[in-house]
C-alpha positions in Angstrom: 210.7 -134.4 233.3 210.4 -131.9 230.4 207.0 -132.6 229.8 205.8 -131.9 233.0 207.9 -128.7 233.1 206.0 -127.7 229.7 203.1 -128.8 231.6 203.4 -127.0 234.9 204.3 -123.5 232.8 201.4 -124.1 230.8 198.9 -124.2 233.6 200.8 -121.5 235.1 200.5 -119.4 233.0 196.2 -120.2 231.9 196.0 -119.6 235.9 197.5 -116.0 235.8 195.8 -115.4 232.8 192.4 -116.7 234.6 193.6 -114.3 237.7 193.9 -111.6 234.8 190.2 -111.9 233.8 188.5 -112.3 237.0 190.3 -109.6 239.3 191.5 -107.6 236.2 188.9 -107.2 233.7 186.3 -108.5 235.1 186.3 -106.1 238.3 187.5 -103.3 236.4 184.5 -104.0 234.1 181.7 -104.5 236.7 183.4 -102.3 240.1 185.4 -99.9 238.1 188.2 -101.8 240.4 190.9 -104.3 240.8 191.0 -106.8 243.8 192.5 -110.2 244.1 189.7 -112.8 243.6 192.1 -115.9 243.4 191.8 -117.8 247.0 195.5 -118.0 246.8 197.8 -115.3 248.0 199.5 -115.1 244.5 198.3 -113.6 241.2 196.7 -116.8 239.8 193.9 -118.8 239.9 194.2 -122.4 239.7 190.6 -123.8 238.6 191.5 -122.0 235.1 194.8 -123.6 234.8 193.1 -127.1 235.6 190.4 -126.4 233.0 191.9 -125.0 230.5 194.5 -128.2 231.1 191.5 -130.6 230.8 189.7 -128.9 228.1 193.5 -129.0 225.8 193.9 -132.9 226.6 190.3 -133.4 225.3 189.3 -131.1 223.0 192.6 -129.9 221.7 191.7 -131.9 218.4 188.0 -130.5 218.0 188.6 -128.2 214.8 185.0 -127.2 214.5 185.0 -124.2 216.8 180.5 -124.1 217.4 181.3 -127.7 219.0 184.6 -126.8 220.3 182.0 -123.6 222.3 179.2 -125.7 223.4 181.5 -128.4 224.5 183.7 -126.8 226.4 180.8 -124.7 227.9 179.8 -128.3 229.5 183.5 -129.4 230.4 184.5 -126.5 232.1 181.2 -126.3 234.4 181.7 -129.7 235.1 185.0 -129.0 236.7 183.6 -125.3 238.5 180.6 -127.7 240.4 183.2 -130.3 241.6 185.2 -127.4 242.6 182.4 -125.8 244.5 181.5 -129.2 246.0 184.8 -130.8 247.2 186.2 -126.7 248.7 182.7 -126.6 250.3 183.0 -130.4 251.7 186.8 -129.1 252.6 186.0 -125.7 254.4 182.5 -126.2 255.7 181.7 -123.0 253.3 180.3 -122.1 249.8 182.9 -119.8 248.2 180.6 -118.7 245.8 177.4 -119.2 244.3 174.9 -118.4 241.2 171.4 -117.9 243.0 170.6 -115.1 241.5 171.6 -115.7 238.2 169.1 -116.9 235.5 169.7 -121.0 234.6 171.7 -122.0 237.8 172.4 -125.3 239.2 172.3 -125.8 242.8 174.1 -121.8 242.4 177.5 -123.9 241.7 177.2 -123.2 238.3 175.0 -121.0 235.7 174.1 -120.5 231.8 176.1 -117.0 231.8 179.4 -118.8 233.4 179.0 -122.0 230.8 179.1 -119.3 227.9 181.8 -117.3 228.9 183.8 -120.6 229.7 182.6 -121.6 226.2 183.9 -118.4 224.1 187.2 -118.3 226.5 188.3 -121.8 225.5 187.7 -121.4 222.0 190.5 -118.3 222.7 192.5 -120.8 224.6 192.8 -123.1 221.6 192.6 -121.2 218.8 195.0 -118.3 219.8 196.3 -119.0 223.7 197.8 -122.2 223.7 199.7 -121.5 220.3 201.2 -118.4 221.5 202.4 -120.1 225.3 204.1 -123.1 223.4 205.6 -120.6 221.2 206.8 -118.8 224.5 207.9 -121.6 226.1 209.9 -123.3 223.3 212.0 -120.6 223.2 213.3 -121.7 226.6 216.6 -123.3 226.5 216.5 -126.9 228.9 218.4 -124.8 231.4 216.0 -122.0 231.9 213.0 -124.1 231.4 213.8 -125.8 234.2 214.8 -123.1 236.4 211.7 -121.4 235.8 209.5 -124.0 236.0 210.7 -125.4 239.3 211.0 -122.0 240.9 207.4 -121.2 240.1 206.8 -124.7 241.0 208.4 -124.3 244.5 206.1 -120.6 244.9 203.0 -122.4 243.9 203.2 -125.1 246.0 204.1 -122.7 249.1 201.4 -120.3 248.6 198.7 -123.0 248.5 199.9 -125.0 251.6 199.8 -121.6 253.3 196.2 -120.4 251.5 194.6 -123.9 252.3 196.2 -123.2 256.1 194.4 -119.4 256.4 191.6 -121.3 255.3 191.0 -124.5 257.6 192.2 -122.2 260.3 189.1 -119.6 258.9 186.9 -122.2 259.7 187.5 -123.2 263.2 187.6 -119.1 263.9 183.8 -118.9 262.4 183.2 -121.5 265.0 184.9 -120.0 267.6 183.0 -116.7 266.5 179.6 -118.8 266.7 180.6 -120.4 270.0 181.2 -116.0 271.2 177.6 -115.6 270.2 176.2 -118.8 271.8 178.0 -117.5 275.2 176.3 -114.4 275.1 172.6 -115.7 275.0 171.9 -114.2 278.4 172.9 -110.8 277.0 170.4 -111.3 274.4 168.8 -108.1 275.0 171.5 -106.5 274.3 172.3 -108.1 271.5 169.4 -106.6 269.9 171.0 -103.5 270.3 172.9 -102.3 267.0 175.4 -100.1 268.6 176.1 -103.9 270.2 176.1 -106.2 267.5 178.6 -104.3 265.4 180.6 -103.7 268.1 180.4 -107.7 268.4 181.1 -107.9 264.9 184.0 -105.4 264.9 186.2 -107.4 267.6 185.3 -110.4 265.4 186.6 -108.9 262.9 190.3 -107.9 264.7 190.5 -112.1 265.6 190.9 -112.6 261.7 194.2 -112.8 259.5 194.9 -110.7 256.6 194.5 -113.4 254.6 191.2 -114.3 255.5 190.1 -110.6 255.7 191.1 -110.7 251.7 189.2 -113.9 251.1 186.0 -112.0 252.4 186.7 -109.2 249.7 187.7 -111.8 247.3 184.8 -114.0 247.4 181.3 -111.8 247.6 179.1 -114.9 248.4 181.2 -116.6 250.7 179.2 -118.2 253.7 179.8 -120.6 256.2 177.2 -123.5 255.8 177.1 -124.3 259.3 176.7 -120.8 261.0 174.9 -118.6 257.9 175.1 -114.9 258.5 178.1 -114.8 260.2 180.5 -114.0 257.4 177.7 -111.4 256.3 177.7 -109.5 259.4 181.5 -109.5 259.4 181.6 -108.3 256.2 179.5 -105.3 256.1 181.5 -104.0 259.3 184.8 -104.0 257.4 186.0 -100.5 256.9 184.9 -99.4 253.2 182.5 -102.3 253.0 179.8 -101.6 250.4 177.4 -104.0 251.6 174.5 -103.1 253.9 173.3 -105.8 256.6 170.8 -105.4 258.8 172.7 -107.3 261.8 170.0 -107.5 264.5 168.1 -109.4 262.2 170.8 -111.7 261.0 171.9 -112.3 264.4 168.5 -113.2 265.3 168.9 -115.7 263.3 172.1 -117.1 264.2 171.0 -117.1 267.8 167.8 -119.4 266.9 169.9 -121.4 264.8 172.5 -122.3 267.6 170.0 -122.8 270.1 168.5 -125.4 267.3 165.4 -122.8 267.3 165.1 -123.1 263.4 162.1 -124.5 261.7 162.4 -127.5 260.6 161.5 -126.2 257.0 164.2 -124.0 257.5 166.5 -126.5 258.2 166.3 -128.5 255.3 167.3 -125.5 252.8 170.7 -126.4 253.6 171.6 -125.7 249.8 169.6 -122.1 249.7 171.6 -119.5 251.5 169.7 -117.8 254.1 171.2 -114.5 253.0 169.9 -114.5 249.6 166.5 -115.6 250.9 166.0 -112.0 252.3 165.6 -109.5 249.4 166.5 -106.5 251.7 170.5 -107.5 252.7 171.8 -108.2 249.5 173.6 -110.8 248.4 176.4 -110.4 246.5 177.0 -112.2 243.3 180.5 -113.7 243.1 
């Protein structure tokens, strides 16, 4: 039981420190900002507890830090694609992706990511790890397990109710697609852009807080069956950055849902439309 309390705080803990560098650092550095990019609620991001977890148990022992780099680099990619394969199999969506990044793999993973993974686990072994064991054998058996059951009992909690927001996120794209699909004999109008983002405004109102941060938190994210929609959504929220041009997108969607799509169009299921278009800007995760 102790060793999966030592275990749980240690993942804890490389998961807030993940959440540290991608919505701290990271945004600071790039957006002069800092905005929850974790697709949990709470201040922690789990694929960098799991990795970091997984790189430890097999590459703890590597002393020679140039392999200790490169093979982490490969490890911990390995573990970002299955991530971005089983949450897109899960939610219908890609939560983020690489396109336009030089060296990318199906935009699930990229050279740029597989270094920085590379030089953060060599921090992780050589310096991170030491210092949380240190931490957490000061602990007496009392608080150890206090703290790590309640943090435990939080985790747990916040991602039954994250992985809720987001099943429930993908039947309201549906039900978003199906609103557009209704309004076929109003497509004239629909061509209007006074229209469309009013359209795209009440869609807007029908989503949760939650999922409203998930389309700040996740640039890239798009729904794989219904393309363009999250887009459109997105550049209607108040203080969005991102331009769209929505008559176009929902031209589009329209063709799409009235199976109007070339067939060659259809078969770059793996290619988001968005980033296909030069002029609406896709944004990189």
């Amino acid at each position: 039981m102790e060793r999966f309390e030592v275990l749980f705080l240690s993942f804890f803990v490389f998961s807030f420190l993940g959440w540290i560098w991608e919505s701290v650092i990271f945004e600071l550095i790039d957006k002069h900002r800092i905005i929850n990019r974790g697709f949990m609620i709470g201040p922690y991001i789990p694929i960098y507890g799991t990795g970091a977890l997984i790189d430890l148990l097999i590459l703890g022992d590597v002393t020679d830090m140039v392999w200790l780099f490169f093979l982490s680099a490969v490890l911990c990619t390995m573990v970002e694609y299955v991530t971005s394969f089983a949450m897109e199999k899960m939610f219908n969506a890609r939560w983020w992706d690489y396109y336009d990044m030089l060296w990318h793999l199906n935009g699930r993973i990229c050279l740029e990511g597989a270094l920085a993974f590379g030089g953060l686990s060599v921090v992780l072994v050589k310096w991170v790890n030491p210092a949380t064991k240190h931490v957490i054998s000061l602990l007496s058996p009392t608080a150890l397990h206090i703290t790590a059951w309640t943090l435990f009992a939080i985790f747990v909690a916040d991602f039954v109710v994250s992985v809720k927001h987001a099943v429930d996120f993908k039947k309201k794209i549906r039900s978003i697609a199906e609103m557009l699909l209704a309004a076929k004999d109003r497509m004239a109008e629909l061509y209007d852009t006074v229209v469309v983002e009013t359209f795209y405004k009440s869609a807007l109102g029908i989503l949760t807080r939650q999922q409203k941060r998930l389309l700040n938190a996740f640039p890239a994210l798009r729904s794989i069956s219904y393309p363009g929609i999250l887009k459109s959504i997105r550049s209607v929220m108040p203080g969005s950055r991102e331009k769209a041009d929505l008559v176009s997108i929902t031209e589009r969607i329209m063709r799409r849902l009235r199976g109007e799509t070339p067939a060659e169009e259809t078969t770059k299921t793996d290619v988001p439309e968005d980033a296909a278009d030069p002029d609406e800007g896709q944004s990189p995760q």
